[in-house]
C-alpha positions in Angstrom: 4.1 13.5 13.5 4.0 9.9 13.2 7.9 8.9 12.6 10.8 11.0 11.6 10.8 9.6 7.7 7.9 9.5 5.8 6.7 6.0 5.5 4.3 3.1 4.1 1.6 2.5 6.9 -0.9 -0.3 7.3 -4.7 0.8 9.2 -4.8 -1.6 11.6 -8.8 -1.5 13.2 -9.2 -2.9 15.7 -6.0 -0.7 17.4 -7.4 2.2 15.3 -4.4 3.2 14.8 -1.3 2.9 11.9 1.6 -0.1 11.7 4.5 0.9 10.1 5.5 -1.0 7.1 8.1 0.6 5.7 10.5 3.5 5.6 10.9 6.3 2.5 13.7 8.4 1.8 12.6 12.4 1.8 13.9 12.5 -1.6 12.1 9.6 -2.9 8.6 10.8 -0.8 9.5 14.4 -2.1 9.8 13.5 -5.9 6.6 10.8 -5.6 3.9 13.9 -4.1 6.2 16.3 -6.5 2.8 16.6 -8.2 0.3 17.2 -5.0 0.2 20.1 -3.3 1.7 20.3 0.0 0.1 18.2 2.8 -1.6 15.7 0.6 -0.9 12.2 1.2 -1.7 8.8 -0.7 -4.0 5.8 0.2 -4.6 2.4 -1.3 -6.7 -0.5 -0.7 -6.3 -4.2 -1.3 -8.7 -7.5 -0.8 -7.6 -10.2 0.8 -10.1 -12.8 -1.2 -10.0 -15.5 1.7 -11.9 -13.3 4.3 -14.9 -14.4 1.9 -14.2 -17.1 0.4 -14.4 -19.3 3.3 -17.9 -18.7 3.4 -19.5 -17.2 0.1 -17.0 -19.2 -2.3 -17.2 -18.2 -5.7 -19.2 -15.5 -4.9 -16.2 -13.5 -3.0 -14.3 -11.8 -5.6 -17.2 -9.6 -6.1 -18.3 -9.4 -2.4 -14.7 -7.9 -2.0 -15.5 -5.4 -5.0 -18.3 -4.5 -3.7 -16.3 -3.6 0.0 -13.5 -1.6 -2.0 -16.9 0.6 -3.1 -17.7 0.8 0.5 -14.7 1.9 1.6 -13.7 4.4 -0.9 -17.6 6.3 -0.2 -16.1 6.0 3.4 -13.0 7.5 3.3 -14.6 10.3 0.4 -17.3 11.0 3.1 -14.5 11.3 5.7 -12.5 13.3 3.5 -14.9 15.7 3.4 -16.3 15.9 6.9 -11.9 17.3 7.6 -12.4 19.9 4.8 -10.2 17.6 2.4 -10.7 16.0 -1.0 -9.8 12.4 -2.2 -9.2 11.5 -6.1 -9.2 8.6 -7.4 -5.4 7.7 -9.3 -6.8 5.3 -12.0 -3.9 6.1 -14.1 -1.9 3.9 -11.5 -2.1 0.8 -12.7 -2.3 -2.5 -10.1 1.6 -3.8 -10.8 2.1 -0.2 -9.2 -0.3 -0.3 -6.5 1.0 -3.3 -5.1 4.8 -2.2 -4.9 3.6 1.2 -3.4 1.8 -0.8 -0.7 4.0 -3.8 -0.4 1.5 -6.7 -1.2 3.8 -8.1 -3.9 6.2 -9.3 -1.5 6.6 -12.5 -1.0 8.6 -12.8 1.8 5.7 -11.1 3.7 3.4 -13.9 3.3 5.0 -16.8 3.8 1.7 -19.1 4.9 -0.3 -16.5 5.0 -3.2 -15.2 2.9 -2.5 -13.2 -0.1 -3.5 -9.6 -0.5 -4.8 -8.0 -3.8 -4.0 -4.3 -4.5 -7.5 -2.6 -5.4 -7.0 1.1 -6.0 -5.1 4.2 -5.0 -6.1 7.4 -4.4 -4.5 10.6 -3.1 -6.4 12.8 -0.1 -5.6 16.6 -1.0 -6.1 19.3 1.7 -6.5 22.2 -1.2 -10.3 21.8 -2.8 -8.8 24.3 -5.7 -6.5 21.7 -6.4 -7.1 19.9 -9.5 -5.2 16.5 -10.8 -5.7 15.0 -14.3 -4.2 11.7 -15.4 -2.2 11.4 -13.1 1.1 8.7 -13.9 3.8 7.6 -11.2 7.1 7.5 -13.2 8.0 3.8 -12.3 11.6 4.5 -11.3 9.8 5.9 -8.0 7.6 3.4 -7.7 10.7 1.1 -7.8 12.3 3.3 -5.4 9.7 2.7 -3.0 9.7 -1.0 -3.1 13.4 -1.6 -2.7 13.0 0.5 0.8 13.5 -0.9 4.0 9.7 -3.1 5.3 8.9 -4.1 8.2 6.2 -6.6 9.2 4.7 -10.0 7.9 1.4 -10.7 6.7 -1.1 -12.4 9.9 -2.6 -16.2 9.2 -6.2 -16.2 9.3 -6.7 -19.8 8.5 -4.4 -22.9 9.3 -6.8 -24.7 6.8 -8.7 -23.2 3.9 -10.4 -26.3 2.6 -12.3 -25.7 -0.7 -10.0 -23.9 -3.3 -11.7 -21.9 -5.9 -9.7 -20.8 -8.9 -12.4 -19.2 -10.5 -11.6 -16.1 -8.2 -7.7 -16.2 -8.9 -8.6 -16.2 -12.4 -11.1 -13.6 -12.5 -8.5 -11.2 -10.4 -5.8 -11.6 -13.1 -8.2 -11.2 -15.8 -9.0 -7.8 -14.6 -6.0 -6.4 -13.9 -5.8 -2.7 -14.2 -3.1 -1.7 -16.7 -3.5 2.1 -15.6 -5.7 4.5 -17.8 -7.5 7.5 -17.6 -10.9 7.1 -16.9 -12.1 11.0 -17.1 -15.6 11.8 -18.1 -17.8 14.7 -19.1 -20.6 15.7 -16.5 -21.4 18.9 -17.9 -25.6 18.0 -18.7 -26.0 16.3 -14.8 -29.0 18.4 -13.1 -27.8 20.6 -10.6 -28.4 20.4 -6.4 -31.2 23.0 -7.2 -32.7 20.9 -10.0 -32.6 17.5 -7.2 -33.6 19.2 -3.9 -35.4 22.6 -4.8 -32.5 24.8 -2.7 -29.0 23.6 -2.8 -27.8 22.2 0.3 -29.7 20.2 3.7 -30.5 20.7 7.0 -31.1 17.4 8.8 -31.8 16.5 12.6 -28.5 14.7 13.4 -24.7 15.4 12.9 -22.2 13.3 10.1 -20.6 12.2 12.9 -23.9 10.5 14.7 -24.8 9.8 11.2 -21.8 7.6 10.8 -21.1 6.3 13.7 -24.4 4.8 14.2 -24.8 3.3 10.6 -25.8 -0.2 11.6 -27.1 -2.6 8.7 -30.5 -4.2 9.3 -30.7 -7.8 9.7 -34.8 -8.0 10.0 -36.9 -5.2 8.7 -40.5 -5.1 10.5 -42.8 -5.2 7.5 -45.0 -1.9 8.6 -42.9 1.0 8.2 -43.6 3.8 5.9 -41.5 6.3 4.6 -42.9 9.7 3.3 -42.2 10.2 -0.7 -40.0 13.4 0.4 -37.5 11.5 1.8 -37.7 8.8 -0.2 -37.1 11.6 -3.3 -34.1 12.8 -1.1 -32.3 9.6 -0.7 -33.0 8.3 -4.2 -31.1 12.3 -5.5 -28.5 11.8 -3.1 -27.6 8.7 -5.7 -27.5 11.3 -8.5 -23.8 13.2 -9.3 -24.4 17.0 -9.3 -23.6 19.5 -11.5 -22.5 22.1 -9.2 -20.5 25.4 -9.7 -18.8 25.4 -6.4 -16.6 21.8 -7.3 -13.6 21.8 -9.6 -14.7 19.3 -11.7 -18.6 20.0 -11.6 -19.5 17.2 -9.2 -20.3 17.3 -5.5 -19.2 14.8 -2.9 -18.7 11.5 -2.8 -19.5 11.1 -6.6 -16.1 13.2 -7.7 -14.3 10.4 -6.1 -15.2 8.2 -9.0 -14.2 9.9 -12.5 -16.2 8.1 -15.0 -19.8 8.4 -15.2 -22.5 6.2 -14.0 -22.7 3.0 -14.7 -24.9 1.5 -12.5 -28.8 2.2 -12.8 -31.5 1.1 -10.1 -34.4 -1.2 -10.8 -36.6 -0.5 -7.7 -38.8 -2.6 -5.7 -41.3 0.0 -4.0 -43.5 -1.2 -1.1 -44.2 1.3 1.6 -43.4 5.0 0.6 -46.1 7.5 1.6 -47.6 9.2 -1.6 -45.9 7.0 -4.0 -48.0 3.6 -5.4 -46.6 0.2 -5.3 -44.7 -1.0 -7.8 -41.7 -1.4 -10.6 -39.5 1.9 -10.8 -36.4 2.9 -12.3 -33.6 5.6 -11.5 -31.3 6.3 -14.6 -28.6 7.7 -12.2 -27.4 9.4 -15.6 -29.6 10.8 -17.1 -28.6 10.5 -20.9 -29.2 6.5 -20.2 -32.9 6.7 -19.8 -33.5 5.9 -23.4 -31.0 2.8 -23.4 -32.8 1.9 -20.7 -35.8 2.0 -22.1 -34.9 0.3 -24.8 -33.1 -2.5 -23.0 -36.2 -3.7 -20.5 -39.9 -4.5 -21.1 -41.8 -2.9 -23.9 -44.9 -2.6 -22.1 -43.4 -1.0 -19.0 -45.2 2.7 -18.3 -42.5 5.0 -18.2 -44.5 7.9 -16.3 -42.3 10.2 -14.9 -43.1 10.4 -11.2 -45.2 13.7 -10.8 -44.1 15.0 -7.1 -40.7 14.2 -7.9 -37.9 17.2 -8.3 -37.8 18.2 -12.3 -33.8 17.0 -12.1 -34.4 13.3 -10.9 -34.5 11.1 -13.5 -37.3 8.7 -11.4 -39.8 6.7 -13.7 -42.8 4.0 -12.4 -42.9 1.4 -14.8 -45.3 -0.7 -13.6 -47.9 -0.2 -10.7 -49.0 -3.2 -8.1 -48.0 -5.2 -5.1 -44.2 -6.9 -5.9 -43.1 -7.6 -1.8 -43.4 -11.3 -2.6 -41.4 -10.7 -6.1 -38.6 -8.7 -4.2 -38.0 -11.6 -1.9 -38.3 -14.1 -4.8 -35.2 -12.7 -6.7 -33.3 -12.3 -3.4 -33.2 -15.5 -2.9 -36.2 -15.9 -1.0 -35.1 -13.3 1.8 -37.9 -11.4 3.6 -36.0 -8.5 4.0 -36.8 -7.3 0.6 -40.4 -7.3 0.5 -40.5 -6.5 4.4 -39.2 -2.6 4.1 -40.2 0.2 2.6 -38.3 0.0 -0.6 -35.6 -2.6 -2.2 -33.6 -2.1 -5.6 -31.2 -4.6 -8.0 -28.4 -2.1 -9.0 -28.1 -2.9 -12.8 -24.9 -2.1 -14.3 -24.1 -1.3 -18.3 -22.3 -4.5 -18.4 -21.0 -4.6 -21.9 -20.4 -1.3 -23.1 -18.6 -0.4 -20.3 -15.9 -3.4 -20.7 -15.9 -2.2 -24.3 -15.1 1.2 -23.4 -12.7 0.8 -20.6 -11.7 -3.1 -20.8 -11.9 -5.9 -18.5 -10.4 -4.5 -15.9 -13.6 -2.3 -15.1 -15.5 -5.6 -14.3 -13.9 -4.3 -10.7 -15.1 -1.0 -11.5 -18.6 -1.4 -11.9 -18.8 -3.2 -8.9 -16.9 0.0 -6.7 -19.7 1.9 -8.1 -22.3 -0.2 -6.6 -20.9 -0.4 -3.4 -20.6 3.7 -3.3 -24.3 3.3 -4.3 -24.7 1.1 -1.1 -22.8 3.6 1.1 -25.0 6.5 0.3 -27.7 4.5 0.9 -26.6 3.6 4.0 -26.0 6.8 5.5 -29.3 8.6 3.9 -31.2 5.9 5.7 -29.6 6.6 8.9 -30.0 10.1 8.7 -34.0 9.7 7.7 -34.3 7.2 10.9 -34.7 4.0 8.9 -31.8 1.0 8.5 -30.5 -0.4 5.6 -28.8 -3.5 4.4 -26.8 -4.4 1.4 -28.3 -7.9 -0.3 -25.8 -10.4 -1.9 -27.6 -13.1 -2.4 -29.5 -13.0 -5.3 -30.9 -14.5 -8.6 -29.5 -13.0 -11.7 -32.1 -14.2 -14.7 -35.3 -13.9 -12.7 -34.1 -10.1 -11.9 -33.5 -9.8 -15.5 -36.6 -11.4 -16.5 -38.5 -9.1 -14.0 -37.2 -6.1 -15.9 -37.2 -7.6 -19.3 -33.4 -7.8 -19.8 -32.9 -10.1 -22.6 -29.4 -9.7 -23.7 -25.5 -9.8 -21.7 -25.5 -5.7 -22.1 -27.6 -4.6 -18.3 -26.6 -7.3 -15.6 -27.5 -6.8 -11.5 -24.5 -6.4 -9.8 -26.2 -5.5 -6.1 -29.1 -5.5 -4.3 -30.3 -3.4 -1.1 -33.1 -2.9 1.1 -34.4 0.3 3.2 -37.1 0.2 6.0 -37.7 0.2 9.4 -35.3 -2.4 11.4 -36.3 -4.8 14.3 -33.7 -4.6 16.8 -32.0 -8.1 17.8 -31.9 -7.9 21.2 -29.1 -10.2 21.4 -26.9 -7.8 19.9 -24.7 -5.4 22.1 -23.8 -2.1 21.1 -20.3 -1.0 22.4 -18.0 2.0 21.8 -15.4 0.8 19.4 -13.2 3.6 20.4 -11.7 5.4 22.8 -12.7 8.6 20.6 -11.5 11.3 23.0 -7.9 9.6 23.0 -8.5 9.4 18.9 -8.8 12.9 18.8 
C-alpha cells in the first residue's frame, strides 16, 4: 500500500521509486476505473522537449516520439513478465491526459521546463479482460484536476539559449483529440507460421535480457550472425495472429491497436546463409504490394527461400552496401560495421489521412516499439544494438526508389557485434533485493 487514498504518482529513476503528486477521492478513483476490472491501474507519459533540444534542436520532437515508443515496449514487456496486460487508451485525448497527470498546471512550472502529455494507458491484471474505445467522461477527468497536488516541476537549465518554435508548433499541430484507433488483424501469420512451433526457448532469462540491454556505441565490423536468428529477430517484428490473446495479437504488438505502419528497408552485411544486400520486411503483410509499387521497379522481389512461410522477408537487390549504410546515416560506421542495419519507413500519408495529424506522433511510437524489440532480440542472440538518429532522408529514399511524400524514414538501427569501451563502468542501478 503506498498511501491511504489513491493518488496521482510521478516515477522518479533515479530513487526508483514513486513521488506523490496528488491526492484522489475513493469516489472519484472508484467512478474513473468504474470500467477496469479490479486491481488495474492507469499510466501516462509525457516529453519534456528541452531534455533534447539542447542538443539535437529541431530534431527533438521526434527524438522524444521515438522514446514514448521505447517506453511503452518497456512497460508492455514489463507488463507481461508480472502476468499483466497494458492497453493503450487512445480514445483519451491529450487535453485529458494532461489534467489526469497534472502537466497543465501552471503553477507547477514556474521557471521550469514544460512537460507534454504523450499517451495513457491502463495496466490490467485480468488477460480475459477486454476494453474497446474506451472514453473518460470529462466531469472525472475535471474531478481529478481540481484535487489537492503536491510538488513543483525541477529546473534543468538556468539558460536554454537557442529557441526552436518549430517543435512547439509541430506539438500543437498534433494534438490528439481522442479517437479510436482499432484495427483488424485477423489475416497476420500465426507464431506457427513465423517460428515453426509456437513459443521459444532461449539461453538467458527476461530479466538478464533486460537488465543488460546496453546500446552499442562501436560495432567491430567482423561479426556474423547465423540466418536463424537473424529470421527470429526480424519475426519478432511481426504482430501474431494467435488464438490464446483476446484480440488476436501476442505481446508487445497488442499494446498498439492500429496496424502496422512502419515497414523496414534493410541493409544486410554479415548474416550467415543470407547474401549481401537490399531487403525489405512488410511488417504487414497486406502492404507488400504498396510497397512494391512505391520503390524501385527493377528491385528483385525474391522471397527469401530459408525463411519461415509467415514472414513477409523479400531481397531486392543482391551486393555489398556497408559503405551505402553509413552514407545515408550520415556517414556513421556503425551501419556498415554490424551485421545488419535498417531505415524504418513509415506510410506517411495515408496514415495522417486515415487517422489525422495527430498520428505524426503515432508513427513515430511505432518505430521506437520497433527499436525496443530489436533491442532485446539482440541481447538475447548475444549481439548489441543501437538506435540511429542521424540520418539523411532523400538519399534513403532515393536508395529505395521513393519518389513521392506517401513512404518517409522515420528511424534507423543497427545490430552486430559491439566493441566494449573500456572507459565505461557498469554499475548496479539498484538496490534490486530492497525493490523487490
Amino acid at each position: 500500500d503506498l498511501h491511504h487514498l489513491p493518488g496521482v504518482y510521478h516515477y522518479a529513476p533515479k530513487a526508483h521509486g514513486l513521488e506523490l503528486r496528488a491526492d484522489l477521492e475513493p469516489a472519484v478513483w472508484t467512478a474513473l476505473t468504474a470500467a477496469f476490472p479490479e486491481g488495474s491501474f492507469l499510466v501516462g507519459l509525457s516529453s519534456i522537449f528541452w531534455r533534447e533540444a539542447w542538443k539535437y534542436g529541431e530534431r527533438a520532437f521526434r527524438y522524444c516520439q521515438h522514446d514514448v515508443g521505447h517506453a511503452l515496449g518497456s512497460m508492455r514487456i514489463a507488463a507481461a513478465a508480472l502476468g499483466w496486460r497494458l492497453h493503450l487508451l487512445d480514445g483519451v485525448g491529450d487535453t485529458a491526459v494532461s489534467q489526469l497527470l497534472g502537466v497543465d498546471r501552471e503553477v507547477d512550472y514556474a521557471g521550469a521546463e514544460r512537460e507534454q502529455a504523450e499517451l495513457l494507458a491502463v495496466v490490467l491484471p485480468d488477460h480475459s479482460a477486454s476494453i474497446q474505445d474506451l472514453r473518460l467522461p470529462q466531469e472525472l477527468v475535471s474531478e481529478v484536476a481540481s484535487s489537492r497536488w503536491y510538488g513543483t516541476a525541477n529546473v534543468l537549465s538556468p539558460v536554454h539559449g537557442v529557441y526552436w518554435p518549430v517543435i512547439d508548433e509541430v506539438a500543437i499541430a498534433t494534438t490528439h483529440p481522442g479517437r479510436s484507433l482499432q484495427e483488424e488483424f485477423s489475416r497476420f501469420p500465426t507464431e506457427e507460421e513465423l517460428f515453426g512451433t509456437p513459443g521459444r526457448s532461449g539461453g538467458f532469462s527476461a530479466e538478464k535480457v533486460i537488465l543488460g540491454r546496453r546500446s552499442a556505441v562501436s560495432m567491430d565490423a567482423c561479426t556474423m550472425i547465423p540466418a536463424e536468428t537473424f529470421f527470429r529477430m526480424m519475426a519478432r517484428l511481426v504482430p501474431t495472429r494467435d488464438g490464446r490473446s483476446t484480440d488476436g495479437r501476442l505481446m508487445p504488438w497488442d499494446a498498439l491497436p492500429w496496424r502496422p505502419r512502419i515497414a523496414l528497408g534493410l541493409f544486410v552485411h554479415r548474416v550467415d546463409g543470407l547474401s549481401p544486400g537490399l531487403y525489405a520486411l512488410a511488417r504487414d503483410p497486406e502492404k507488400v504490394e504498396e510497397l512494391r509499387r512505391t520503390m524501385r521497379p527493377e528491385f528483385l522481389w525474391q522471397r527469401v527461400p530459408a525463411c519461415p512461410q509467415g514472414l513477409p522477408l523479400y531481397l531486392l537487390k543482391a551486393g555489398d552496401c556497408r559503405t551505402l549504410a553509413a552514407n545515408v546515416s550520415c556517414g556513421q560506421d556503425i551501419a556498415g560495421d554490424g551485421a545488419f542495419s535498417l531505415a524504418m519507413l513509415a506510410d506517411y500519408m495515408g496514415s495522417l489521412a486515415a487517422f489525422g495529424a495527430s498520428f505524426y506522433r503515432n508513427l513515430f511510437w511505432e518505430a521506437g516499439l520497433v527499436g525496443q524489440v530489436l533491442y532485446l532480440e539482440a541481447e538475447a542472440a548475444g549481439v548489441r544494438a543501437t538506435g540511429i538518429g542521424c540520418y539523411f532522408d532523400d538519399p534513403v529514399h532515393e536508395v529505395f526508389g521513393i519518389a513521392s511524400r506517401d513512404w518517409q524514414s522515420f528511424y534507423h538501427f543497427t545490430v552486430g557485434g559491439p566493441v566494449e569501451d573500456s572507459r565505461l563502468t557498469t554499475l548496479p542501478p539498484y538496490n534490486l533485493e530492497q525493490a523487490r
